[in-house]
N, C-alpha and C positions, 0 to 999 in steps of 0.2 A: 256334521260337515259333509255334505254331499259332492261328490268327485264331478269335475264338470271336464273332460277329455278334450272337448275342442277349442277352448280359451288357456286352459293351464291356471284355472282361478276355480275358485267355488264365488254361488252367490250368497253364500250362508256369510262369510265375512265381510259384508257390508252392499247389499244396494240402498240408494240414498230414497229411490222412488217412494213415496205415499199412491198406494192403489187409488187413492179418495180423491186424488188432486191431480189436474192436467199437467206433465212435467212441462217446466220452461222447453221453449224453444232453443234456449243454449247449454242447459244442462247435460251436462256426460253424465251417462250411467253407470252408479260406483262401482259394479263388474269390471268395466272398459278401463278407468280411470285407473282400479287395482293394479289391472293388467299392463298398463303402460307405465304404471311406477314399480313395478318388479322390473320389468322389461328393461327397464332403463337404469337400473344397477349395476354395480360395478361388480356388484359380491355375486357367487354363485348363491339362491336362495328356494328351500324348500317347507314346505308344511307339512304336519301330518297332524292328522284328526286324533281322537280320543285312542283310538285302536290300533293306531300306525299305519293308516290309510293316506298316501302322499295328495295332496289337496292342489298343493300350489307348486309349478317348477319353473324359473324363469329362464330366458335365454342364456344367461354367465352360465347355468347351470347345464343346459342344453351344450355351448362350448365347452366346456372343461371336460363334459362324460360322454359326448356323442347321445345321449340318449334326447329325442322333443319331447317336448310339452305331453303331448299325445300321446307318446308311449312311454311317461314315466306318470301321471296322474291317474291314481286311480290303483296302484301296487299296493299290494301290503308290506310295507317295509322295502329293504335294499334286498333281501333273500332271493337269490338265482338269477339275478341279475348284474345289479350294481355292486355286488359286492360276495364272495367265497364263502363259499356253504356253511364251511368251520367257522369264519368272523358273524355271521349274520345274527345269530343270536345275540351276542356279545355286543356289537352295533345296535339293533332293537333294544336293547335291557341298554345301555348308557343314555340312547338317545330320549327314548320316556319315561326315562328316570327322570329328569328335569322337570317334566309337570308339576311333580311333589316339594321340588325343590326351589330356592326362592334365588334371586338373579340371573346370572346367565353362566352358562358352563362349557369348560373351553373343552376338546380335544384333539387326539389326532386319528385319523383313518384310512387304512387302504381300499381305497374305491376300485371299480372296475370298469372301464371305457367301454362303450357300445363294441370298439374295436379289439378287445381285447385283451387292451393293456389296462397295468395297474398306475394309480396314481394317488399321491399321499397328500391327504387334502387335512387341513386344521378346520374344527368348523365352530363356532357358538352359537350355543342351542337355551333358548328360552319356552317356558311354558305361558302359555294362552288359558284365560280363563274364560269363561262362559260368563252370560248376564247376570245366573246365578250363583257365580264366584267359582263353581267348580272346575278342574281341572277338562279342556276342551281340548289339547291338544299341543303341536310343541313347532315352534316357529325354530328355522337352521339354516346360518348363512355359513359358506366355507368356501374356501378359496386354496390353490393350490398352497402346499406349503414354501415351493423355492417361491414363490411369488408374494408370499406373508415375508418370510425369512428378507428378501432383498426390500419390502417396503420398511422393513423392523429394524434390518441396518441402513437405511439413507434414512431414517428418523436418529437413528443414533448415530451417527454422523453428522448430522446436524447439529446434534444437542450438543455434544461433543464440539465440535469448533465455535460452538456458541459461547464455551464454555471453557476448557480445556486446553484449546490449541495452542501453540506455540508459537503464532503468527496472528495478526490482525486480519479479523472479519468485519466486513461493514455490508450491510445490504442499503442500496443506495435506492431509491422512486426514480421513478421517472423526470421529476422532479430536479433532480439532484440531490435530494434532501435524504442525510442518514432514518433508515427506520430500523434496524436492530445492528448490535453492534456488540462484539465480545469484550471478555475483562481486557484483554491485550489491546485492542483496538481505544478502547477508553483511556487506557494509560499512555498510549503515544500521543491519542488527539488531546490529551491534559483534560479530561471532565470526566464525569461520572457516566457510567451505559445510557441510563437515562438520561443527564442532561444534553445529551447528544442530538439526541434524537427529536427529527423534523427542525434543525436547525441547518441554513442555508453553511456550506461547507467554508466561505467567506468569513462568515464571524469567528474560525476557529485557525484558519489558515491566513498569514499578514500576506506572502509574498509567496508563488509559485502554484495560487488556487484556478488561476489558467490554464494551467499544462495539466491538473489532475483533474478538470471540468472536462477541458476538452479530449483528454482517453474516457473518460465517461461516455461524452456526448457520442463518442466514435463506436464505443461500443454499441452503445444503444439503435445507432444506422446501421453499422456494418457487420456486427457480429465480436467474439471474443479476440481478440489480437494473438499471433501466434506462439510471441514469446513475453515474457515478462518485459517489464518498464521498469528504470529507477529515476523518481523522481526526486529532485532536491524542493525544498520546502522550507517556510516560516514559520513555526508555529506561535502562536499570543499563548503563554502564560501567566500565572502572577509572578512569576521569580522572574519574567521578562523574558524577550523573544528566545527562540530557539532554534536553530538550523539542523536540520533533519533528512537524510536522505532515505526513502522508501523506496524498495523492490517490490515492486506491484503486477499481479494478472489479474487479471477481468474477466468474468462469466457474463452474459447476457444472459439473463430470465426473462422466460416465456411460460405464459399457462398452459399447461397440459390440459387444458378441458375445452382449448378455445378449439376448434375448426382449423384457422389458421394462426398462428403464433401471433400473440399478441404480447408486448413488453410487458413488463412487470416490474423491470428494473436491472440495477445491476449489482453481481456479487462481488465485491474487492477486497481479495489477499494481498496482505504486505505483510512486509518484516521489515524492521529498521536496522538496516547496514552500515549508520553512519560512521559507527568506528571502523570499521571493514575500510571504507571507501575513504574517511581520512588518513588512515595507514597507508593506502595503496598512494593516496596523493601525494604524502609526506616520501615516502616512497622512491617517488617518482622526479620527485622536487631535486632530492637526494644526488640521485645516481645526474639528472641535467645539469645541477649546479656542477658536481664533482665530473665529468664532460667538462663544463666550459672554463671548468680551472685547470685543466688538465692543456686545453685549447688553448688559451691564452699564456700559459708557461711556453709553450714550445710558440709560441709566435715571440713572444718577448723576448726568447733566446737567439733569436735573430733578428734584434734592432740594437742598431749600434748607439746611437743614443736612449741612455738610462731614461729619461724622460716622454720617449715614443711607448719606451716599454711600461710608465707607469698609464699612459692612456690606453694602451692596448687592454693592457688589465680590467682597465674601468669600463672600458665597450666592451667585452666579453661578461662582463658580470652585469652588465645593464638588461640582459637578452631575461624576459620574464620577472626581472628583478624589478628595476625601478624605470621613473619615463627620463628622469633628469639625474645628472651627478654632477658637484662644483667639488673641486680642488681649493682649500685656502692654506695659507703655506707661510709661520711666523717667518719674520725677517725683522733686522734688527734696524729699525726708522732711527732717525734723530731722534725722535720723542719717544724711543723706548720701544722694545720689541711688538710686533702690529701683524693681526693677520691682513696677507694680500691674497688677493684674488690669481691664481697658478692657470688654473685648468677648469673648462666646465662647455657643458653640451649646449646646445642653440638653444636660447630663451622664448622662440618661439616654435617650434618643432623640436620631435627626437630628432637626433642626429649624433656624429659621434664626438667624442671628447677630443679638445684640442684646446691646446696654450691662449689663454687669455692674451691678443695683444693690448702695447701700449707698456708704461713705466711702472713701476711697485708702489702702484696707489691703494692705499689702507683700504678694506672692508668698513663702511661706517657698521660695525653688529652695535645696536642699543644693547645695555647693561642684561644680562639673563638670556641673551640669543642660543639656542639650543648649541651654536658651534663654542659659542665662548665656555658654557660649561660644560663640554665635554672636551677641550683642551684643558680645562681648570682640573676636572677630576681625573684626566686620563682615562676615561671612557667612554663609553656609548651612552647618545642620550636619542629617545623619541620623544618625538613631538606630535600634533593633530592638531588640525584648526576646528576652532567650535563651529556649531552646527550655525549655519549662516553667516558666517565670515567672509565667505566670496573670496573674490582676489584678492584685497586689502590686505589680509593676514601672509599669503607669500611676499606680496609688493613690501609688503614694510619689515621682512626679512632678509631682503635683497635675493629672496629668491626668484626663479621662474613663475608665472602671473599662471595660475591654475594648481598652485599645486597645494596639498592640504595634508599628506604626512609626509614626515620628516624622518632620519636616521641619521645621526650625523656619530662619526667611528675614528677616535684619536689617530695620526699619523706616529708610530714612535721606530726610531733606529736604535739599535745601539747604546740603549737608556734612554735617549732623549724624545724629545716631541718637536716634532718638525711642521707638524700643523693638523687640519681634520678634514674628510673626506663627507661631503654629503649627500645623500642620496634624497630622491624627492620621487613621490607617486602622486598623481593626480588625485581628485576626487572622488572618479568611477571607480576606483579599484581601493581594493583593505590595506588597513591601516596594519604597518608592519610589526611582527611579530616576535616571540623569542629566537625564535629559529633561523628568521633574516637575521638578529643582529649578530649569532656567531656567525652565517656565510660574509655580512657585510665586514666583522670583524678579522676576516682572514682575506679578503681583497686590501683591505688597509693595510694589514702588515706586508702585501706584495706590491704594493705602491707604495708606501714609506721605505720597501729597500728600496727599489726602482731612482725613488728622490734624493733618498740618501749619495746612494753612488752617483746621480746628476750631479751634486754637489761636490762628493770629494773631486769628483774630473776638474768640475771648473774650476775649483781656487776654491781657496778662504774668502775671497770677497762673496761669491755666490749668496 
């Protein structure tokens, strides 16, 4: 292996020329060729011949030690140079050790900077054989060590959220389309890591796959966004849909290798906080309801008639509650005790509760109407219109024309049952819950005293 000083290569490791034959006109000479593929490594990388004559030094190599091409090819060994008198031997004796030995052989070592200084370089050293098998020499790439040390933790780092984490990873294409994705990330979107993957984010999300497209899509123009997002979401299961709220941030990836930053895609942590974020609602529900009962006591308590004070009740408990509320109110007909129609909000707008005018004309409710059995049972009863019912289903309840759930909350005083209050929500909005029917069942009992004391005022006819 002959030391060639002005390139940093020898031509003993490969020119491609045939003396016999004119080279192409576009052929590079594998000298030149060698030379521009060390050159353009990332690693620091060096040769040494049979004897520990340094053959090859490329530029990483030339950066990390200060030493060129030209004054480190052609040394015998690191000795009084690149490396302290006392290490040199020890250095020499590891590094063509390797020849004899089969794969490659890792260690560590303090080098010596053109400048001065010391620097602790990791290198793996391979042995080079000759045509005729025998040991020719020892090929050694090394790289600082904090510089190995920090690629070795963002590899495990990696593997580690891939894997490990406590939060959902998804690496998203440009595309949009997931291509890796951890155990946690697989268990919230309901599929296996692999079936995830290069599936359009739509077939896994029913409702909310716009708002997590579009922080994607903004990632990928704009950059990472500065704080987290939480998104509420649909998810398609087999056990049936699911509603899901994610706290998500965004990485944009770009190639390290391009010139200019080219996308790659985007990185998306989440955690699902839905129980977090339904507590805070319920919460919150909590403390507004108990506000607007608190609000409507002390207005009630300054209405001189008992019957202002039971609508006052019913427009304060309306606020995020429900769109509509009717009053029906037993009274004893000729033909036997009959709910009448008392109190109830505009049939065509919200607006507030006030006295049905006109005479104590019977409610026609059909047999099974959600008000009759929940005077029958002295309870709460819910209702819902099925899925396409339209208007027709409140029209032929005698309720307001839009409206699709129902709550209807016994009136009782004093033992008795005086009639039942019902609340009505539209279609756009969910269908009410266990937790309306105790708020809706403690507005009843302050509109059933409210009624009650209307009553004893007026008379026994009342």
């Amino acid at each position: 292996m002959s030391a060639s000083r002005s390139t940093g290569t020898t031509d003993a490791l490969g020119p491609d020329e045939d003396p016999g034959r004119e080279p192409s006109a576009t052929a590079i000479p594998g000298s030149r060729l060698l030379a521009a593929l060390l050159d353009g490594m990332d690693a620091a990388l060096c040769a040494f011949d049979a004897h520990g004559t340094i053959t090859h030094w490329n530029r990483e190599a030339e950066r990390i030690l200060g030493w060129t091409a030209a004054e480190a090819v052609g040394r015998r060994g690191f000795a009084g140079w690149a490396v302290r008198s006392a290490d040199a031997g020890d250095v020499r004796r590891r590094l063509l050790a390797v020849m004899d030995a089969s794969g490659r052989q890792v260690d560590e070592f303090a080098l010596l900077r053109k400048d001065g200084g010391r620097v602790l370089v990791r290198t793996q050293s391979s042995g080079v054989r000759g045509e005729d098998g025998k040991p020719a020499g020892v090929y050694c790439a090394f790289s600082e060590v904090h510089a190995q040390i920090d690629l070795e933790r963002s590899i495990a780092l990696s593997e580690a959220l891939f894997e490990d984490a406590s939060w959902g990873v998804v690496l998203v294409d440009v595309d949009l389309r997931p291509t890796v994705a951890n155990a946690y990330a697989a268990r919230a979107l309901g599929g296996g890591r692999t079936a995830l993957l290069g599936r359009p984010l739509g077939e896994l999300i029913v409702q909310g796959v716009e708002d997590l497209e579009g922080a994607l899509q903004h990632v990928l123009a704009e950059g990472s966004p500065a704080a987290p997002a939480e998104l509420w979401v649909t998810l398609r299961t087999p056990e049936g849909d699911r509603r899901r709220c994610w706290r998500s941030g965004f990485l944009r990836l770009a190639s390290p290798l391009a010139e200019e930053p080219v996308p790659l895609g985007v990185g998306w942590l989440f955690r699902d906080i839905t129980a977090a974020k339904l507590a805070e609602q319920d919460a919150d529900r909590v403390r507004f309801r108990a506000n607007q009962s608190h609000r409507a006591a002390r207005q009630a308590a300054e209405c001189e008639d008992p019957m202002e004070a039971a609508t006052t009740a019913l427009d304060y408990a309306l606020a995020g509650f429900a769109d509509h509320a009717v009053v029906d109110l037993l009274v004893d007909l000729v033909a036997g005790e009959r709910l009448v129609r008392a109190v109830a909000t505009p049939s065509d707008a919200p607006g507030p509760c006030l006295p049905v005018p006109g005479g104590p004309l019977p409610v026609r409710y059909a047999p099974g109407h959600p008000a009759l059995q929940s005077v029958e049972r002295t309870g709460s009863v819910r209702a819902a219109a099925p899925a396409g019912a339209g208007v027709a289903w409140a029209v032929e309840r005698q309720w307001p024309g839009g409206s699709a759930h129902a709550l209807c909350a016994v009136l009782r005083s004093r033992g008795r049952t005086l009639g039942v209050v019902t609340f009505l929500r539209a279609a756009n909005r969910g269908a009410f819950e266990r937790p309306d029917v105790t708020y809706a069942e403690s507005v009843a009992a302050r509109v059933a005293a409210a009624v009650d004391l209307a009553r004893l005022t007026a008379g026994p006819d009342a």
